[in-house]
C-alpha positions as CSV (number, residue, x, y, z in Angstrom):
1,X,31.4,95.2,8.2
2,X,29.6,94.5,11.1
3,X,27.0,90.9,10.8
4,X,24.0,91.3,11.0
5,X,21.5,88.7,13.1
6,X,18.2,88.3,13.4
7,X,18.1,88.1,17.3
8,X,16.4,90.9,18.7
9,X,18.3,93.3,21.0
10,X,18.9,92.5,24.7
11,X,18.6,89.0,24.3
12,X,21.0,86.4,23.8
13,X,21.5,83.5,21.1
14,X,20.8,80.6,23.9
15,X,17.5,82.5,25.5
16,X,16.0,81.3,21.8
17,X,16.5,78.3,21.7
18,X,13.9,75.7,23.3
19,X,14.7,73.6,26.4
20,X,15.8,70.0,25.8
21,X,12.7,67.9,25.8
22,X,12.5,65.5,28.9
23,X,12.5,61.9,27.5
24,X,9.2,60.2,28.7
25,X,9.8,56.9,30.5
26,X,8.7,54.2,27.9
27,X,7.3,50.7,29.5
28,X,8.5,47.0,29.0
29,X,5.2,46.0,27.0
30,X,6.1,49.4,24.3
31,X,9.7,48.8,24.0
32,X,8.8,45.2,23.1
33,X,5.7,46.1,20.8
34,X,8.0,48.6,19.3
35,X,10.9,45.9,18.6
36,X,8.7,43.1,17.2
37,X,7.0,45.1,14.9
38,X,10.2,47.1,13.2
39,X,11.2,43.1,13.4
40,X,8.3,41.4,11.5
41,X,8.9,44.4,9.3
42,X,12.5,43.4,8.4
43,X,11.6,39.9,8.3
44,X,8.5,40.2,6.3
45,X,10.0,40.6,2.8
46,X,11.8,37.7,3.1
47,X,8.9,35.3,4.0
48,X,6.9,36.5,1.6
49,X,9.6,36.2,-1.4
50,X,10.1,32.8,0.4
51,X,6.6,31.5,0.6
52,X,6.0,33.2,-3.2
53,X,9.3,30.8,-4.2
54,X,7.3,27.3,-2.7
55,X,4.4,28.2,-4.2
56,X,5.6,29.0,-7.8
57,X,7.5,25.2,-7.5
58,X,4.4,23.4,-6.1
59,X,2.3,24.9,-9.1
60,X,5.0,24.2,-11.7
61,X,5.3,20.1,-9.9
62,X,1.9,20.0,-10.0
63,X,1.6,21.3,-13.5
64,X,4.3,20.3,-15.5
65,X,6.9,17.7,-13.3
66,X,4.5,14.9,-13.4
67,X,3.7,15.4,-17.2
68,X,7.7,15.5,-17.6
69,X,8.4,12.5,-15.2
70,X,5.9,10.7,-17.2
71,X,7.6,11.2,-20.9
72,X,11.0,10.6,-19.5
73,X,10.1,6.8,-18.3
74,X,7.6,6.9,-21.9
């Protein structure tokens, strides 16, 4: 049995495929750009969680630790 391709006659498998793309030169002020953002992007969920986390205890101090403190010493 003989395979079959879908490569028309006369031409080769590597005359199909595309050229390797040439890599553009990418400047100081991108690479860094690029780096600080995918940064700030890894870093972001854990500010957040941890500013979310201060501000829930504040609330509850303000709400319900001075009320507490104040029955304790009562």
């Amino acid at each position: 049995m003989i395979p079959t391709t879908n490569i028309p006659f006369g031409r080769r498998k590597t005359d199909l495929t595309p050229p390797p793309r040439k890599r553009q030169r990418i400047g100081f002020f991108e690479d860094f750009r690029r780096f600080f953002l995918r940064g700030l992007a890894a870093l972001l969920p854990t500010l957040i969680t941890l500013s979310l986390l201060v501000w829930i205890w504040n609330f509850l101090w303000e709400t319900l630790g001075r009320h507490l403190i104040f029955g304790l010493k009562w």
